[in-house]
PDB file with SEQRES, HELIX, SHEET and CRYST1 records, atoms N, CA, C and O in Angstrom:
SEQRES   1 A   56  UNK UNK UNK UNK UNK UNK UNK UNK UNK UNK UNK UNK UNK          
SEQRES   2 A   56  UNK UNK UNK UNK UNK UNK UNK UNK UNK UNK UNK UNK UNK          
SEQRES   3 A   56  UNK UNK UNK UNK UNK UNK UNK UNK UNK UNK UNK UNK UNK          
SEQRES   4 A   56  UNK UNK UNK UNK UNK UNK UNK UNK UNK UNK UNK UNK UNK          
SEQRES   5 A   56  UNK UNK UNK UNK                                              
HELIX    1 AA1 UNK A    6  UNK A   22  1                                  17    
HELIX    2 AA2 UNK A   28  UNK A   40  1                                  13    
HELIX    3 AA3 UNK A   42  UNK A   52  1                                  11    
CRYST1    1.000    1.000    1.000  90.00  90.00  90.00 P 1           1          
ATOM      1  N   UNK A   1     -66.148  66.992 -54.834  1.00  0.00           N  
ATOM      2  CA  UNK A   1     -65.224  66.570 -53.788  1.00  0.00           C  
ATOM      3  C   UNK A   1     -64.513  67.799 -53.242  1.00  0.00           C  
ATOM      4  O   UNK A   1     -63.965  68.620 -53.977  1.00  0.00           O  
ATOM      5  N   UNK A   2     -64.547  67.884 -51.932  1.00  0.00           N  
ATOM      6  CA  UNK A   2     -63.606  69.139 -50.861  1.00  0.00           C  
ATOM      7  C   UNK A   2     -62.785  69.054 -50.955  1.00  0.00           C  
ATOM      8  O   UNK A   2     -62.481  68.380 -49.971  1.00  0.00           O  
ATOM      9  N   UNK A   3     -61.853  69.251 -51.529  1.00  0.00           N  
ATOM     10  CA  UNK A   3     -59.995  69.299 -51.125  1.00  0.00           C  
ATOM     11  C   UNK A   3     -59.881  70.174 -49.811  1.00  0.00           C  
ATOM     12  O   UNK A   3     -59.575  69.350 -48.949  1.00  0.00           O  
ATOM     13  N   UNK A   4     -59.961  71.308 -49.267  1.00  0.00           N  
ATOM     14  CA  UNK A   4     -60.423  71.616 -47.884  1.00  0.00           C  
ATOM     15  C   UNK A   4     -58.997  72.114 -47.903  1.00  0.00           C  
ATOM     16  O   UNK A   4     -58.147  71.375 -48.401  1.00  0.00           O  
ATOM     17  N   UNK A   5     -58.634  73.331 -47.395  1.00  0.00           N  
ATOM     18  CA  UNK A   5     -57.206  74.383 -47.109  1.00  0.00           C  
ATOM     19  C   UNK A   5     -56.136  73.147 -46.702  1.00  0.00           C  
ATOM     20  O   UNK A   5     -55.134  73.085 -47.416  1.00  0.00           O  
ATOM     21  N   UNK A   6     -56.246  72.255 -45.724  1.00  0.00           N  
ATOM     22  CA  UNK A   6     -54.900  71.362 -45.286  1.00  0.00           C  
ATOM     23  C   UNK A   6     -54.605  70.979 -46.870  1.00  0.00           C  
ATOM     24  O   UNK A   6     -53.637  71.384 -47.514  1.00  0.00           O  
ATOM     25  N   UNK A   7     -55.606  70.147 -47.332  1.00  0.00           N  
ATOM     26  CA  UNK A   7     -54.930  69.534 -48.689  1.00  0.00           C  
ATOM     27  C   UNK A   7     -54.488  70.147 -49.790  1.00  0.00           C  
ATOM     28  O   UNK A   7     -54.114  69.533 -50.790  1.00  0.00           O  
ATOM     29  N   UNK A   8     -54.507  71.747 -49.646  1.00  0.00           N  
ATOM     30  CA  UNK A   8     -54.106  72.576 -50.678  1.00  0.00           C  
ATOM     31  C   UNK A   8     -52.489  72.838 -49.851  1.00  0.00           C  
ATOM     32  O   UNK A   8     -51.451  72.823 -50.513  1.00  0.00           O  
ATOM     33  N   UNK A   9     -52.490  72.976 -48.951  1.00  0.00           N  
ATOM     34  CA  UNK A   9     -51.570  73.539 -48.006  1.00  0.00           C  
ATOM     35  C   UNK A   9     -50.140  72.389 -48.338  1.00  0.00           C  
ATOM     36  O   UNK A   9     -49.063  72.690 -48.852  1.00  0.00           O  
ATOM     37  N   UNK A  10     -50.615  70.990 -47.825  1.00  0.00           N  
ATOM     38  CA  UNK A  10     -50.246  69.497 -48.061  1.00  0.00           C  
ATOM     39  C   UNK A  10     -49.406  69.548 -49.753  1.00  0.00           C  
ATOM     40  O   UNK A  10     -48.224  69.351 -50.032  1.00  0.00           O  
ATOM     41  N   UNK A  11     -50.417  69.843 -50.519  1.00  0.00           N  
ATOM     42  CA  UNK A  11     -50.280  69.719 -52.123  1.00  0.00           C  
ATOM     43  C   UNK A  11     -49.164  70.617 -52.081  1.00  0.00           C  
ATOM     44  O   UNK A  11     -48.150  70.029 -52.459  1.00  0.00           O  
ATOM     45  N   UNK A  12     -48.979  71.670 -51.806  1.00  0.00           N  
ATOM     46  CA  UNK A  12     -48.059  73.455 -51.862  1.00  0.00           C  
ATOM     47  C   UNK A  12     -46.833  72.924 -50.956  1.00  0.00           C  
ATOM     48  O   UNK A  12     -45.824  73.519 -51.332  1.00  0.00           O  
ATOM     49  N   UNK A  13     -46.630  72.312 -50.235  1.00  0.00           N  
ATOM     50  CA  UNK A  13     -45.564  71.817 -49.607  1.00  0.00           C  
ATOM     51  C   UNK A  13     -44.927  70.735 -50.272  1.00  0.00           C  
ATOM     52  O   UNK A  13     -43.702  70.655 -50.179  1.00  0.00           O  
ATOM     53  N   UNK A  14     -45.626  69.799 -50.996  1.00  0.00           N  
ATOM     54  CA  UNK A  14     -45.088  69.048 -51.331  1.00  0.00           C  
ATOM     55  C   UNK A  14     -44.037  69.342 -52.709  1.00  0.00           C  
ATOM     56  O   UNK A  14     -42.822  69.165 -52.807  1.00  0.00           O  
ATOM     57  N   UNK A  15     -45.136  69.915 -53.809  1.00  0.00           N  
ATOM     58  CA  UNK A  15     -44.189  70.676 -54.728  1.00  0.00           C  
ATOM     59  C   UNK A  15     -43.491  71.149 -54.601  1.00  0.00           C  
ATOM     60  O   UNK A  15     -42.637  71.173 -55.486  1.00  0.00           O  
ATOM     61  N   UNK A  16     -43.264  72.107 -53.055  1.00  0.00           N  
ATOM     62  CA  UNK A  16     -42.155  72.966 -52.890  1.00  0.00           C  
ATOM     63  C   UNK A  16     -41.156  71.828 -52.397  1.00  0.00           C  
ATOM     64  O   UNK A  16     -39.990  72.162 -52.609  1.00  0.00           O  
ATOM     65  N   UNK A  17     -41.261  70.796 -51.904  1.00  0.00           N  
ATOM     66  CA  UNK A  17     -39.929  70.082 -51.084  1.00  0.00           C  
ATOM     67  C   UNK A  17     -39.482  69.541 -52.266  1.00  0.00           C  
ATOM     68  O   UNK A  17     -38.262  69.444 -52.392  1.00  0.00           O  
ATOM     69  N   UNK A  18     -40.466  69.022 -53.508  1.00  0.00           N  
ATOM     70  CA  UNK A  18     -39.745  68.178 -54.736  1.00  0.00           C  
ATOM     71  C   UNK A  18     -39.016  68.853 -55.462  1.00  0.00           C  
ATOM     72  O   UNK A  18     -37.951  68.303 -55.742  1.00  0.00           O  
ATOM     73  N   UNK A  19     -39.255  70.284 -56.064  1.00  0.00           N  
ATOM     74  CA  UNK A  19     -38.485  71.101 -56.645  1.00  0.00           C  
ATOM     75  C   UNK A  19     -37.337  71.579 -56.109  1.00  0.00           C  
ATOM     76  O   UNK A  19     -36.504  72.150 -56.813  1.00  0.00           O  
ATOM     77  N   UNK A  20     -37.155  71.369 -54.633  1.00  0.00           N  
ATOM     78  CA  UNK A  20     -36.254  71.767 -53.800  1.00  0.00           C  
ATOM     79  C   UNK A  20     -35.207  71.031 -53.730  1.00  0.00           C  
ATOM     80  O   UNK A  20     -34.028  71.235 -53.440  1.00  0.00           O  
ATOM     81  N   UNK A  21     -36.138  69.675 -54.202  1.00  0.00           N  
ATOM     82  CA  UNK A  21     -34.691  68.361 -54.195  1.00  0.00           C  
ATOM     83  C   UNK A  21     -34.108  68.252 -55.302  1.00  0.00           C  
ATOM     84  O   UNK A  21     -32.905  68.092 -55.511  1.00  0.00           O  
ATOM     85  N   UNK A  22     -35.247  68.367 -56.280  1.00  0.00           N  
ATOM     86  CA  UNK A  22     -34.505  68.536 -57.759  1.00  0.00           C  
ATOM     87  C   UNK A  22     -33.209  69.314 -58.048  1.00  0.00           C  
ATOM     88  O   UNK A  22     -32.180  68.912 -58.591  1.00  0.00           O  
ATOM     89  N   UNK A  23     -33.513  70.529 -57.550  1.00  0.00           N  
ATOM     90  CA  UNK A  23     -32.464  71.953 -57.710  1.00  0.00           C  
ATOM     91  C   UNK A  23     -31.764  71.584 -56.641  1.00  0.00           C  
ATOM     92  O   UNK A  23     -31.267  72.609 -56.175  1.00  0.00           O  
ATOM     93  N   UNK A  24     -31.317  70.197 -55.700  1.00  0.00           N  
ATOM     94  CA  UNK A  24     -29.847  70.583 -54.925  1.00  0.00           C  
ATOM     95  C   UNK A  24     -28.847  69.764 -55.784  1.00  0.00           C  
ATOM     96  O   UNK A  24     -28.906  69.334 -56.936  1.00  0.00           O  
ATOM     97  N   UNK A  25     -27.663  69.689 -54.554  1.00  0.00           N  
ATOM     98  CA  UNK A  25     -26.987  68.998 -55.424  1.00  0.00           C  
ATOM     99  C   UNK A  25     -26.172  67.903 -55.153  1.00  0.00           C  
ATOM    100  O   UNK A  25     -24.976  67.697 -55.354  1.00  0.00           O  
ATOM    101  N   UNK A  26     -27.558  66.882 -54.382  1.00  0.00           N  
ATOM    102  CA  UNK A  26     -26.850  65.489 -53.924  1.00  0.00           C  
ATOM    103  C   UNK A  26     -26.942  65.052 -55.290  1.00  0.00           C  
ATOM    104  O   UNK A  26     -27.015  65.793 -56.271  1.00  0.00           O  
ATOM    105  N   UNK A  27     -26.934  63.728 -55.284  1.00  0.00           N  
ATOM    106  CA  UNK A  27     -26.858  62.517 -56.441  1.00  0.00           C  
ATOM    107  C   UNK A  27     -28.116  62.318 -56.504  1.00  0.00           C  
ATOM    108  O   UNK A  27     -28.980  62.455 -55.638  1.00  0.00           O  
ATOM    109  N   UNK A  28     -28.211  61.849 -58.018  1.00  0.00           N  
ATOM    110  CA  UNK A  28     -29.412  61.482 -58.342  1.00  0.00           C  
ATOM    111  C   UNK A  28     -30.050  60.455 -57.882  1.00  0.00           C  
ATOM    112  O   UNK A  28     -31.278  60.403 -57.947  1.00  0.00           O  
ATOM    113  N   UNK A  29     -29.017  59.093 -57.133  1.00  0.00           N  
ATOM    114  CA  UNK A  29     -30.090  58.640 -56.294  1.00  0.00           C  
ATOM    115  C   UNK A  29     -30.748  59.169 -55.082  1.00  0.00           C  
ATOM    116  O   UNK A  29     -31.968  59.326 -55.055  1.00  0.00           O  
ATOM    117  N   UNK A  30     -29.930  59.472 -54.005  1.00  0.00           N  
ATOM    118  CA  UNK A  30     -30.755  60.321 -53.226  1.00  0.00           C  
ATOM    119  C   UNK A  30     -31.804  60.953 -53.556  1.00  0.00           C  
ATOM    120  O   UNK A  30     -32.832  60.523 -53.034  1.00  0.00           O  
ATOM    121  N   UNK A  31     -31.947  62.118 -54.471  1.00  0.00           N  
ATOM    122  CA  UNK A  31     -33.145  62.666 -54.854  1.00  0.00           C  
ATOM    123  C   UNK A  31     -33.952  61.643 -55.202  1.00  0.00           C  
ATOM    124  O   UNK A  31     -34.911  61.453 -54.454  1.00  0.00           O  
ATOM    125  N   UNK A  32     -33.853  61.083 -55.936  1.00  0.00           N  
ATOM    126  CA  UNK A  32     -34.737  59.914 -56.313  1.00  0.00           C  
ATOM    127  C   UNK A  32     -35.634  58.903 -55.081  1.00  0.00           C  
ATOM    128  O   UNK A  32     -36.726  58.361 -55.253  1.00  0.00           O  
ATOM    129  N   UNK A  33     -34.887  58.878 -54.005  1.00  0.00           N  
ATOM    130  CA  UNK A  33     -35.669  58.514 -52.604  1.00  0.00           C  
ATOM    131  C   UNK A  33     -36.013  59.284 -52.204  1.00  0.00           C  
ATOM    132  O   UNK A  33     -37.083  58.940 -51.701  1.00  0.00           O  
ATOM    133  N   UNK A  34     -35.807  60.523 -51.983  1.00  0.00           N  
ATOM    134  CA  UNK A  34     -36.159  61.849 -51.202  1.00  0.00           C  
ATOM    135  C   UNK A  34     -37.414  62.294 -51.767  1.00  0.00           C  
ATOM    136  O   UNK A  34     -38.273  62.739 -51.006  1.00  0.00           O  
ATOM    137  N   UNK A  35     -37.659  62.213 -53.235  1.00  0.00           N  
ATOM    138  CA  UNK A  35     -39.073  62.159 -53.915  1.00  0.00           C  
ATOM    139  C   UNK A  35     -39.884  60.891 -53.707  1.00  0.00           C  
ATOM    140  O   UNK A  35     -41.088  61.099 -53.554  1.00  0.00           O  
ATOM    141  N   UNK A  36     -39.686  60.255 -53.686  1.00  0.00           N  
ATOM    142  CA  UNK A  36     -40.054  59.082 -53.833  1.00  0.00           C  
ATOM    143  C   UNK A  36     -40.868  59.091 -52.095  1.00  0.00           C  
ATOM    144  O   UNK A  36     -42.034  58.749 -51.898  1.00  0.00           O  
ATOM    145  N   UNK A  37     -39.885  59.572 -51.006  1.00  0.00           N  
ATOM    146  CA  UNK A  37     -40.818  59.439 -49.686  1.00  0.00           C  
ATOM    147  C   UNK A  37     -41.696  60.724 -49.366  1.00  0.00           C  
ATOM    148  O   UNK A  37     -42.712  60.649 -48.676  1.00  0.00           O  
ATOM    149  N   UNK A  38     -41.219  61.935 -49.932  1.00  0.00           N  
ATOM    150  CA  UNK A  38     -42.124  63.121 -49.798  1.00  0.00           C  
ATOM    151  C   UNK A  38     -43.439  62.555 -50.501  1.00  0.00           C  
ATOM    152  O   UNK A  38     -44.520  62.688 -49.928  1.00  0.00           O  
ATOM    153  N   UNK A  39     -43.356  61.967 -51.658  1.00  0.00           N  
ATOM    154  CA  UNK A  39     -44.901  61.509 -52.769  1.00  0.00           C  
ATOM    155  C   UNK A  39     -45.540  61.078 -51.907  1.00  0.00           C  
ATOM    156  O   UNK A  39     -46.534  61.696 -51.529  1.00  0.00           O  
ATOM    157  N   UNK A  40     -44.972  59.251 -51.022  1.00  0.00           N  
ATOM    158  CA  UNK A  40     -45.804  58.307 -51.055  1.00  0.00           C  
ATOM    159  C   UNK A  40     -45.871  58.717 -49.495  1.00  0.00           C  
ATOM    160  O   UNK A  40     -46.285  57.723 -48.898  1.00  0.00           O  
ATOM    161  N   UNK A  41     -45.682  59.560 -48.773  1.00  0.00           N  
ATOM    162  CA  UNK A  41     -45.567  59.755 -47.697  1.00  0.00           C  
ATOM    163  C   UNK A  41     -46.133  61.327 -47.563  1.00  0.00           C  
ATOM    164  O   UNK A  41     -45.217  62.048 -47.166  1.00  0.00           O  
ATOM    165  N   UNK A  42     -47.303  62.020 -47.767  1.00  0.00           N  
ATOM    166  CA  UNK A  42     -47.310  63.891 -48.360  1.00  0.00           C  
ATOM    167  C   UNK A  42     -46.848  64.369 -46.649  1.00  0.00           C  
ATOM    168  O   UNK A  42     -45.664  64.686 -46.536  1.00  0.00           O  
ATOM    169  N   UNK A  43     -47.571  64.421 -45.558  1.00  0.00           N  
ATOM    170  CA  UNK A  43     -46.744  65.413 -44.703  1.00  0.00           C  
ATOM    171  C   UNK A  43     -45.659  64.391 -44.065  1.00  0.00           C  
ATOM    172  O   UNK A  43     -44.521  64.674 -44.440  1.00  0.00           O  
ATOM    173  N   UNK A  44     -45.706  63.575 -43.429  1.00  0.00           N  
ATOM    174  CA  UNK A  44     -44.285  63.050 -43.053  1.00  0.00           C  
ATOM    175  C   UNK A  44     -43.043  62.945 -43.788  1.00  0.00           C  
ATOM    176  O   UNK A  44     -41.914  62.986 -43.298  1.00  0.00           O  
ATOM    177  N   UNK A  45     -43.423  62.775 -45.286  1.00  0.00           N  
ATOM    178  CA  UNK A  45     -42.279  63.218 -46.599  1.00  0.00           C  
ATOM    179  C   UNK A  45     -41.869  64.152 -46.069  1.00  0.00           C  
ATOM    180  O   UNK A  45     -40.900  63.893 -45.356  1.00  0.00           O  
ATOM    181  N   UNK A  46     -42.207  65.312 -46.084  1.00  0.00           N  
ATOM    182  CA  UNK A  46     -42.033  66.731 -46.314  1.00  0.00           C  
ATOM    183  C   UNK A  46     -41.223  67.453 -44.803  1.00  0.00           C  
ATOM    184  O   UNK A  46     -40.345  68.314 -44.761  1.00  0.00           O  
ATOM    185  N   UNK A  47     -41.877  66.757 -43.720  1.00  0.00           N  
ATOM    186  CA  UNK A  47     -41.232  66.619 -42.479  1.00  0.00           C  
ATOM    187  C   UNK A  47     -40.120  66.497 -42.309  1.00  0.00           C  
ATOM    188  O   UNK A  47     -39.379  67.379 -41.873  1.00  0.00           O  
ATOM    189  N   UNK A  48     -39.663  64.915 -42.753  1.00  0.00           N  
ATOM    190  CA  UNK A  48     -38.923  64.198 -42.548  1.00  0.00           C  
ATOM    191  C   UNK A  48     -37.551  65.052 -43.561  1.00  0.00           C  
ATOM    192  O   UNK A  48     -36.368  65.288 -43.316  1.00  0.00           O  
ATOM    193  N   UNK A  49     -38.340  65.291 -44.607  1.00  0.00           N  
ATOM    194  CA  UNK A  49     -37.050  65.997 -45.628  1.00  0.00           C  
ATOM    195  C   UNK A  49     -36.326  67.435 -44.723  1.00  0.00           C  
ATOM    196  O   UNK A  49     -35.169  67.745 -44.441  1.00  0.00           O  
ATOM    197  N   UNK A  50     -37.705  68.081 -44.466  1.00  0.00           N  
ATOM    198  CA  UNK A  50     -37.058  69.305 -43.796  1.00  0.00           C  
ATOM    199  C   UNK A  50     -36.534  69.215 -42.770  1.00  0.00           C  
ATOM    200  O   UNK A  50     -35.691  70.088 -42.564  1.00  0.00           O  
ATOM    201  N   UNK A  51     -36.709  68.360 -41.854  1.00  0.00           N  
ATOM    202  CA  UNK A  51     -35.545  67.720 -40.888  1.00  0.00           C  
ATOM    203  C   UNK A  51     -33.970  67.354 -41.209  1.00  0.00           C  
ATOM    204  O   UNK A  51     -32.923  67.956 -40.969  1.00  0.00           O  
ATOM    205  N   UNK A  52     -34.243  66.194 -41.811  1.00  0.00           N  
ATOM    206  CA  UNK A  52     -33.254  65.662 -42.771  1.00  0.00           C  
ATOM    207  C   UNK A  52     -33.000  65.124 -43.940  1.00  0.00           C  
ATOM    208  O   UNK A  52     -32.735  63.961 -44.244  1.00  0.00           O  
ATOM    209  N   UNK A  53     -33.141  66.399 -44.780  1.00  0.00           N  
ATOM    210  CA  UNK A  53     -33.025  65.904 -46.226  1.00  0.00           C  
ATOM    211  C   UNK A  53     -31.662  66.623 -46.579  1.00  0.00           C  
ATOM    212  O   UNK A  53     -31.015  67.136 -45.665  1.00  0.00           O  
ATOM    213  N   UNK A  54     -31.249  66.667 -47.774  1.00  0.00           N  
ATOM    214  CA  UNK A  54     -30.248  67.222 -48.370  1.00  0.00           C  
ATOM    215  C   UNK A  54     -29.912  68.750 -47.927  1.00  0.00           C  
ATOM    216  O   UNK A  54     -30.744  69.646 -47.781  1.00  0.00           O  
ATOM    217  N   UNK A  55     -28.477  68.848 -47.741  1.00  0.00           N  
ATOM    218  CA  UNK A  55     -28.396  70.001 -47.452  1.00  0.00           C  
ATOM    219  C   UNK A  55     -27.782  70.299 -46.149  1.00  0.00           C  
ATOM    220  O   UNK A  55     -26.922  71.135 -45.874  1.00  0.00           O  
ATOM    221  N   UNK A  56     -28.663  69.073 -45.067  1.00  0.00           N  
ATOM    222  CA  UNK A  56     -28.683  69.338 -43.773  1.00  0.00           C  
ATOM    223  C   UNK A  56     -27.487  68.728 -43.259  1.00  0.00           C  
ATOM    224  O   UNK A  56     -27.221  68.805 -42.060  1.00  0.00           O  
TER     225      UNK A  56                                                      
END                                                                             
């Protein structure tokens, strides 16, 4: 099976936005949705966080 550069790219973004949420310092629920839509959601998660996720 191809994983193909986007889905490595996809995969590398995503880890980076989850660890990113982990290490801030909203509440644990927030993070807990903020992972929860980066997972089930990989680029619009990640979008949507760096738009407006914590922090912002």
């Amino acid at each position: 099976m191809e994983v193909g550069v986007i889905g490595i790219l996809v995969l590398i973004a995503d880890v980076y936005a989850v660890l990113k949420i982990l290490n801030s310092s909203s509440s644990d629920g927030r993070k807990a949705i903020w992972i929860a839509v980066v997972i089930l959601l990989p680029i619009l998660g990640v979008i949507a966080w760096y738009l407006l996720g914590p922090g912002r």
